[in-house]
C-alpha positions in Angstrom: 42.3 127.4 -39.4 41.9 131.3 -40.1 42.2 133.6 -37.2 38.2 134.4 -36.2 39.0 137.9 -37.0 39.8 137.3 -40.7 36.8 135.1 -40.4 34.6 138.0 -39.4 36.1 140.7 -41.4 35.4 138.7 -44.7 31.7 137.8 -43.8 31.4 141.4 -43.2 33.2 142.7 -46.2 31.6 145.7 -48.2 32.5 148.3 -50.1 31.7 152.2 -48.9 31.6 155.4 -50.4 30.5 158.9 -49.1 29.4 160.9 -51.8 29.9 165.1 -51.9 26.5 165.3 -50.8 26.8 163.2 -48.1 25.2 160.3 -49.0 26.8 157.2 -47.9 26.8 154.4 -50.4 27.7 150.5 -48.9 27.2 147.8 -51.8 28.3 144.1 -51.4 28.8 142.5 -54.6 27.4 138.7 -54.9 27.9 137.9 -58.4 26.9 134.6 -58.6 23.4 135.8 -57.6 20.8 136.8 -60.8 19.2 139.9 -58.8 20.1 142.6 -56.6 18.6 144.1 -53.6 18.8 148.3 -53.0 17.6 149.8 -49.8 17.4 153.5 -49.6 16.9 154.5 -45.9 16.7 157.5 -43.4 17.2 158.6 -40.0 13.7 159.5 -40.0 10.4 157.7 -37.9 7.5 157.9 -35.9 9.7 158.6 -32.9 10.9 162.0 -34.8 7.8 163.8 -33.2 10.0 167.4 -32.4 12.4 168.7 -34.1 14.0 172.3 -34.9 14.5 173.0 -38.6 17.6 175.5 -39.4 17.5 176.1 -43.4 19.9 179.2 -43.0 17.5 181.4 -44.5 18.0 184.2 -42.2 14.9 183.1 -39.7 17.0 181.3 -37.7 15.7 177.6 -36.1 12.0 176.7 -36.9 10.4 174.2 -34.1 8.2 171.8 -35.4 5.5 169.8 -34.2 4.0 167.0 -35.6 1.5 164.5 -35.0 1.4 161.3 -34.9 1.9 159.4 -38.0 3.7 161.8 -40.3 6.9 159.7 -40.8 4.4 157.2 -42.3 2.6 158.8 -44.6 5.4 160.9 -46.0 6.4 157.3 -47.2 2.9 156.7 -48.9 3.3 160.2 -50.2 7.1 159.7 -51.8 5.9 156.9 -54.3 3.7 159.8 -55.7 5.1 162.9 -57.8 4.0 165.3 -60.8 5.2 162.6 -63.4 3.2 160.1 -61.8 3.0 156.5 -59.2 6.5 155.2 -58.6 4.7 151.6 -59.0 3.9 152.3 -62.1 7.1 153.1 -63.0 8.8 150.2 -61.6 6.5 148.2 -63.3 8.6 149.1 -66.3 11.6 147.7 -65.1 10.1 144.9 -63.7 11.2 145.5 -60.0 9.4 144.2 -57.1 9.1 147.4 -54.8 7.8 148.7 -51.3 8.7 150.5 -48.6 8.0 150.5 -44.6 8.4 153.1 -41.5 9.8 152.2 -38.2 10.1 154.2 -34.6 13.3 155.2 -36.1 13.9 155.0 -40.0 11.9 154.6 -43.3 13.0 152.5 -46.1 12.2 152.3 -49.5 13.4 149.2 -51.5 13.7 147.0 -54.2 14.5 144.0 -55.7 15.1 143.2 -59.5 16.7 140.8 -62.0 17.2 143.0 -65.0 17.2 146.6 -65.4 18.7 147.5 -62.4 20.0 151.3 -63.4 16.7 151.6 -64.4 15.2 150.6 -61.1 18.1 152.7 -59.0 16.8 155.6 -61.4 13.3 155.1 -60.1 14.3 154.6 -56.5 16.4 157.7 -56.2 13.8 159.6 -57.9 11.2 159.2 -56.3 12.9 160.0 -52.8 14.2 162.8 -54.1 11.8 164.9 -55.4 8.6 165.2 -53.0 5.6 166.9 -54.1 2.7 166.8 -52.1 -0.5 169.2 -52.3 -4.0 169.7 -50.2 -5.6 166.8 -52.6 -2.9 163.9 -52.6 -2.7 164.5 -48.7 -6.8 164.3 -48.4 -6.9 161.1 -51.1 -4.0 159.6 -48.7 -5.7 160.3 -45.4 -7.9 158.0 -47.0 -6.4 155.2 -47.8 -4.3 155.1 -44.5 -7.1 155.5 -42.5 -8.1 152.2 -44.0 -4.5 150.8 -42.5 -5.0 152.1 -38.8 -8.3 150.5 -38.7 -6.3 146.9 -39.9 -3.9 147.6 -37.3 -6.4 147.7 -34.7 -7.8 144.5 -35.2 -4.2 142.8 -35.0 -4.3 141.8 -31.6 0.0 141.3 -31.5 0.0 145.5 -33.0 -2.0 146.2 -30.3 -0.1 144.3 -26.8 2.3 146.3 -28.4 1.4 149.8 -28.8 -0.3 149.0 -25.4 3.3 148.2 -23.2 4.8 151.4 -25.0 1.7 153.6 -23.8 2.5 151.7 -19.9 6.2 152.0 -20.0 6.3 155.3 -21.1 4.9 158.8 -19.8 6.1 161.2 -22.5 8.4 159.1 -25.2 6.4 159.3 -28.5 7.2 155.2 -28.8 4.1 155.7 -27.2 2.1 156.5 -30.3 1.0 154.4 -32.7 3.4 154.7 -36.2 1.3 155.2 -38.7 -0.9 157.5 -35.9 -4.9 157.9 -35.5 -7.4 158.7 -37.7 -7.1 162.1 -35.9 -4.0 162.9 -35.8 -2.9 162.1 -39.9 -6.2 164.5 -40.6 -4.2 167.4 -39.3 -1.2 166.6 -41.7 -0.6 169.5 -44.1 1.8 170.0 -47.1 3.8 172.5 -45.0 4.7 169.4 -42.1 5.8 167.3 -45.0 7.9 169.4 -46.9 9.5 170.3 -43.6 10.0 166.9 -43.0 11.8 166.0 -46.4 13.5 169.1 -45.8 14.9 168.2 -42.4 15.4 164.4 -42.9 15.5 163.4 -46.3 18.7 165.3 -47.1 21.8 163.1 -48.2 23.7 163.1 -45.2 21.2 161.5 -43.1 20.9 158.6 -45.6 22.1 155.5 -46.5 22.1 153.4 -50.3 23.1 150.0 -49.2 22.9 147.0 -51.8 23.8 144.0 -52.2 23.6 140.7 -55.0 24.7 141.3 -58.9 25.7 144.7 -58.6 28.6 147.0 -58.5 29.5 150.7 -56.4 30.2 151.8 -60.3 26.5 151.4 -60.5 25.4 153.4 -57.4 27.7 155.9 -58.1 26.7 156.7 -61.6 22.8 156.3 -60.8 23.5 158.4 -57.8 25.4 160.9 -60.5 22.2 161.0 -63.1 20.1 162.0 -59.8 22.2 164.8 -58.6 23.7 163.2 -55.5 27.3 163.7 -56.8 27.2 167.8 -56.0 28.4 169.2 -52.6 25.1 170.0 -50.5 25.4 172.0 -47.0 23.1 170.1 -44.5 20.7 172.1 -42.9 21.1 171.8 -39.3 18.2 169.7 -37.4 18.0 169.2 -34.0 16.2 166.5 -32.3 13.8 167.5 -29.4 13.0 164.7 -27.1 11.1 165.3 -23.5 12.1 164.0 -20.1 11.5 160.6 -19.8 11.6 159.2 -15.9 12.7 155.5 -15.8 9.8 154.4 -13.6 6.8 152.7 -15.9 3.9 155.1 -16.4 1.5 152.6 -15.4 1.5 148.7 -14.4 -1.3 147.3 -16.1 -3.8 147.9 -19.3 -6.4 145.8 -19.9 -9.5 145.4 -22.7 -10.6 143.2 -24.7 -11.2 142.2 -28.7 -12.2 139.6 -31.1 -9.3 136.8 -30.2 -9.7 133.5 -29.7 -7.7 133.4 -27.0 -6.7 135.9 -24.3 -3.3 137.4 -25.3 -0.5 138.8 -22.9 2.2 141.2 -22.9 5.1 142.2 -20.2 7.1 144.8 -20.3 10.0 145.7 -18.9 11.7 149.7 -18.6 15.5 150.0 -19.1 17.7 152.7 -19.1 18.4 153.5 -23.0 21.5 152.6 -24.5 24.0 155.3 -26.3 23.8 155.3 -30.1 26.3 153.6 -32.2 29.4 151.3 -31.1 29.2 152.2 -27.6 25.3 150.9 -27.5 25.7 147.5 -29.7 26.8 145.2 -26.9 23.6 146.2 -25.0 21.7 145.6 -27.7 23.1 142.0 -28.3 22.7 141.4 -24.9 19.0 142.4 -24.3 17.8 139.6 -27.7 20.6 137.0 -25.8 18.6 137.4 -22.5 15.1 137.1 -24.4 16.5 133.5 -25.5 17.8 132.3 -22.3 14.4 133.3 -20.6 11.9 132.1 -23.1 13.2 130.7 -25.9 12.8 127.5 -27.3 15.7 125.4 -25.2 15.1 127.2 -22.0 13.5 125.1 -19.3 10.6 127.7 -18.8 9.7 127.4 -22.4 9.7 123.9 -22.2 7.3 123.7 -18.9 4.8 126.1 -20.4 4.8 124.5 -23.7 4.3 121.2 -22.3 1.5 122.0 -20.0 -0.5 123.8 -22.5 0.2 127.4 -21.0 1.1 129.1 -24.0 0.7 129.3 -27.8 4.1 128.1 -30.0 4.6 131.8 -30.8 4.9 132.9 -27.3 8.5 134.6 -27.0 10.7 137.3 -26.3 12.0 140.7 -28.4 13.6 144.2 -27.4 13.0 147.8 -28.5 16.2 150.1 -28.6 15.3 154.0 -29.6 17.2 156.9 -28.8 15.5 157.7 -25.3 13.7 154.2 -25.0 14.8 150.3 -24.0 12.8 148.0 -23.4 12.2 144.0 -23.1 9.2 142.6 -24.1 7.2 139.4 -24.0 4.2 138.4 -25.6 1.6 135.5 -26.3 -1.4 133.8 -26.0 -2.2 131.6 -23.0 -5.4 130.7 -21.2 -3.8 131.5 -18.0 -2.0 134.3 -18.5 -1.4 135.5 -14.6 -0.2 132.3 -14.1 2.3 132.5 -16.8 3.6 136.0 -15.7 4.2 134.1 -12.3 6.1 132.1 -13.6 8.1 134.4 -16.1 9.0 136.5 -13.3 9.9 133.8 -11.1 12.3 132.4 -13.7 14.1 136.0 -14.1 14.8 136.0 -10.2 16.3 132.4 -10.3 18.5 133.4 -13.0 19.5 136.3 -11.3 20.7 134.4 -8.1 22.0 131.5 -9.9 23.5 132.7 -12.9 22.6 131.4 -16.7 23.3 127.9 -17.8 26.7 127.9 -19.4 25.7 125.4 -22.0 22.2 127.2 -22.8 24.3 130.5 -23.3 26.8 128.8 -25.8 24.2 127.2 -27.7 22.0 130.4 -28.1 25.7 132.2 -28.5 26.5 130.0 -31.5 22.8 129.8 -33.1 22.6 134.1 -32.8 26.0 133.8 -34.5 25.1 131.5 -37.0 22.0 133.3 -38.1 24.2 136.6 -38.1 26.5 134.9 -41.0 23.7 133.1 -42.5 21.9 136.3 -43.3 24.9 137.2 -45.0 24.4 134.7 -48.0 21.3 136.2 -48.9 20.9 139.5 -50.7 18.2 140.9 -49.2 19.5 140.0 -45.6 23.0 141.7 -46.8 21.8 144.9 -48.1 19.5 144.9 -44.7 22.1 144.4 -42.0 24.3 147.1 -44.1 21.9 150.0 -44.0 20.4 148.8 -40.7 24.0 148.6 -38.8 25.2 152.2 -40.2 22.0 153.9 -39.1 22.4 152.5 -35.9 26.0 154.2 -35.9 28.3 150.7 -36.5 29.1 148.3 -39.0 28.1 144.4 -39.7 31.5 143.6 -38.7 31.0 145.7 -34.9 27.9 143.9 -34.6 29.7 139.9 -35.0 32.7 141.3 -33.3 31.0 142.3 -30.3 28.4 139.0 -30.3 31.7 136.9 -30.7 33.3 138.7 -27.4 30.6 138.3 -25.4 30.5 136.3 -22.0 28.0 134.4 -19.8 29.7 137.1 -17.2 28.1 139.3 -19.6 25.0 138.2 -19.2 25.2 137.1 -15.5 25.9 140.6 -15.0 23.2 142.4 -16.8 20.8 140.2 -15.0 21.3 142.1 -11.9 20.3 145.6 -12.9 17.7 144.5 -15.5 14.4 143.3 -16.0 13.3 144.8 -12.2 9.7 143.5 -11.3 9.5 147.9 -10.0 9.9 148.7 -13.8 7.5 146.1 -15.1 4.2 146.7 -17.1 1.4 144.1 -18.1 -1.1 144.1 -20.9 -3.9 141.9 -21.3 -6.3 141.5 -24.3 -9.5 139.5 -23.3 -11.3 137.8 -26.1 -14.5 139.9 -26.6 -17.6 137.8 -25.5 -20.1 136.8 -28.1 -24.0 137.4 -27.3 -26.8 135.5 -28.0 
């Protein structure tokens, strides 16, 4: 049997290049797969509210403000340019294309059978030569408006948006991603350009990819698109305000077209560090979710079987820089009761410690999923460019999963997930007249 570090280090396997202009290029060949998968990502999302701007032009560092939403529709606006719709262009190559914004990175991808150079021609293109103007920005506003509005009537986008806006007084997690109606009118030219400017410069990116393709590939598309020539970042500073760790308010409640009523809780954490030094939190805040709610844990099973909540009902986290917290949300008809009893179950784990069989089995399944998502191309060139823009690697991230103890977990229990730091939303089903 192979040592479980060999084991982990060849599941993990990738190859890496950092380019003169700072790019950094991670590729994990799979030739015996037909297509390939290519995600070109940045440090860059909602959460980037504030930031100075240093372009060493003599003025020294700009401040900028933005409102909410920007991140966003900077990625609507990237798939556009003098030449024409990126779409349209991949069209060509037959490449099946999008893109999506985050709190903390945008992505734009693809995945193709055939003409790949072509598609990595497209991709790098489009990203890297913004043009927006007074009329694309006003036909945009547009069509995004369009999207809030959609957003509003999801009822799990809203629980959501509404824990951030309890937990937090000043963190922009509290805003919306793709922003208000409002606040994407006030978008100019000037914000986005100093946007691209600021975050959209090699250095702060990542071209990960994975399936039937090679780092020959990369590097020559990244070659025809100019990414092979030395480039001196300009210097951007994020500006984040005080945060306190108390919630900034307990409950929110309104109400909407659901069928049933729909509940969120919340809990405030103190945020993790970024990169290596953060992961084991991170691992241990979706392990806790699991042994609370998920589908083996004796609470799960009790509200399940007496009709309390909805299948879906679970647990997730939400690590930013300046912001942790553990959610859980659902439907249920009795949705004070089933907070009871959530909170109930958090203070029983706390004094009597996890189940040491329930933490090996959720242990081994979190594990298993890790390496299962390895097989598949677009899961490979995902965990590459989501674990170096999270400041580790795929292999940290097993690594650290594989070293981790019920102690662990025990542990945490005591310090986290404080009923003082807890927030609820509730979403009442609007009531139909006549």
């Amino acid at each position: 049997m192979r040592d479980l570090t060999q084991v982990l280090k060849s599941a993990a396997a990738c190859q890496s290049k950092v380019l003169p202009s700072g790019l950094t290029l991670l590729v994990k060949p799979m030739p015996d797969y037909s297509g390939a998968h290519a995600i070109y990502a940045t440090r860059f999302g909602s959460v980037d509210a504030s930031f100075t701007l240093d372009k060493q032009d003599g003025r020294g560092p700009v401040r900028v403000d933005l409102p909410a939403g920007v991140a966003h529709f900077l990625e609507h606006k990237m798939f556009e340019s003098e030449e024409g719709d990126a779409f349209a262009l991949y069209a060509k190559t037959g490449a099946n294309a999008n893109a999506y914004t985050s709190f903390d990175r945008t992505s734009y991808i693809f995945t193709a059978t055939g003409k790949i150079d072509e598609s990595l021609d497209v991709l790098l293109g489009m990203v890297g030569k913004p043009y927006f103007t007074e009329a694309t920005i006003a036909k945009e506003q547009g069509i995004i408006g369009q999207e809030i509005k959609m957003y509003d009537d999801s009822a799990d986008w809203r629980l959501l948006t509404g824990l951030c806006q309890c937990l937090y007084a000043a963190h922009p997690v509290r805003s919306d991603i793709a922003g208000t109606v409002e606040s994407i009118a006030r978008i100019t030219p000037e914000m986005l350009y100093a946007c691209a400017d600021a975050f959209y410069q090699p250095a702060n990116m990542v071209l990960a990819a994975a399936g039937n393709i090679t780092m020959e590939q990369l590097e020559a598309a990244c070659a025809r698109a100019g990414l092979n020539e030395p480039r001196t970042p300009f210097a951007v500073t994020r500006l984040r305000a005080e945060e306190p760790l108390a919630v900034a308010r307990q409950r929110l409640e309104f109400s909407m077209p659901v069928a049933k009523p729909c509940l969120g809780i919340g809990f405030k954490e103190t945020p993790l560090p970024e990169g290596v030094a953060g992961l084991r939190g991170r691992i241990l805040c979706d392990l806790l979710t699991e042994l609370i709610v998920g589908g083996t844990t004796p609470l799960y099973r009790r509200l399940y079987d007496e009709g309390l909540v909805n299948p879906e009902f679970d647990g997730d986290f939400l690590a930013l820089d300046g912001c942790l917290c553990i959610l859980f949300t659902g439907e249920s008809d009795e949705p004070e009761r089933v907070k009871d009893m959530l909170l109930d179950e958090i203070d029983r784990l706390r004094a009597e410690g996890v189940d040491e069989e329930l933490f090996r089995l959720n242990k081994n399944r979190m594990y298993g999923e890790l390496i299962q998502d390895l097989e598949q191309i677009e899961d490979t060139a995902s965990a590459l460019a989501n674990s170096f823009l999270h400041g580790y690697t795929v292999y940290d991230e097993l690594q650290t999963l594989a070293d981790l103890t019920k102690q662990d977990v025990d542990q945490a229990l005591q310090t986290m997930l404080s009923r003082e730091r807890c927030a609820t939303v509730l979403i009442h089903p609007t009531e139909v007249n006549g």
